[in-house]
N, C-alpha and C positions, 0 to 999 in steps of 0.2 A: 537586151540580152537577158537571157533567162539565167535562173539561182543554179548553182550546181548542186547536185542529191546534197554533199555535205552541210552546203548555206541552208538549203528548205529542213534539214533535219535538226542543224543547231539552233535556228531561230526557234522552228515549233519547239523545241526543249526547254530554252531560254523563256522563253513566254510561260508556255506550263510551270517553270519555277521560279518564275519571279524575280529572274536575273536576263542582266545586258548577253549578248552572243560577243566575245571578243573576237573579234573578225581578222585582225592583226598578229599578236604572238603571243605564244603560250598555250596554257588550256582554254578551249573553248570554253566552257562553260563553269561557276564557280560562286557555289551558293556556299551558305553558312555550315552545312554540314556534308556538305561532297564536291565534287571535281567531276566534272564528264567534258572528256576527248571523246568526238567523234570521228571516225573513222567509217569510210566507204569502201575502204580494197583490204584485200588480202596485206600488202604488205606494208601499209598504210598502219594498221592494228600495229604493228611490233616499235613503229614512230610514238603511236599512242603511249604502247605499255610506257616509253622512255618519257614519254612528258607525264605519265601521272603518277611513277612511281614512287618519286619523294614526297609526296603528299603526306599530310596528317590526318587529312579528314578521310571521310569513307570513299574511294577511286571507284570511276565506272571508265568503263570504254564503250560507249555507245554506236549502234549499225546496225546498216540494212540488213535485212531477211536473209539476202543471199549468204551473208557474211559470219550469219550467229555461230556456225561450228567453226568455224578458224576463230572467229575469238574467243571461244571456249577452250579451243586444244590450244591456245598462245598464252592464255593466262594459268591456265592450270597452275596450283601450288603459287601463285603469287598473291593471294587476299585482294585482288581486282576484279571488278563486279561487273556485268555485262547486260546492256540495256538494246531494248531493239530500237526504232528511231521512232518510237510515240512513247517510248518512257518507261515501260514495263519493264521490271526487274526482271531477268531471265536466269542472273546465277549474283546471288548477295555478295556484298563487297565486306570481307572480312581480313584480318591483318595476317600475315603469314608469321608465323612463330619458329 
């Protein structure tokens, strides 16, 4: 059985940063200084924004190509950073005031 987009995007992440892919519950991914939910659909993201909002550390929601303008117009004004699925920072994760 093949990985779903989700599985092949949070493992490459996970590996790029030196952290496990939590496969089970919670955020996927979860290093010393950020949190990355990934996210493959459209309404997938607004599941994300909800598991990485309480966070302390710097929040991304990570996705596909197809995905970067709905995660851009979903985070708007929330200090939640948006990565595409090889890691690139597309919009900085800063705190909403």
């Amino acid at each position: 059985m093949s990985k779903s987009k989700h599985d092949q995007i949070a493992e490459a992440l996970a590996k790029k940063f030196g952290v496990e892919y939590k496969r089970e519950k919670g955020i996927d991914i979860v290093t010393s200084e950020r949190v990355v939910e990934v996210e493959t659909t459209k309404s997938g993201i607004y599941q994300g924004i909800n598991q990485v909002v309480r966070s302390q550390k710097a929040r991304y929601i990570a996705t596909n190509d197809r995905n970067i303008q709905n995660a851009l117009d979903a985070t708007k004004s929330t200090g939640i950073g948006i990565m595409n699925e090889k890691g690139n920072i597309i919009k900085r994760a800063g705190r909403k005031r």
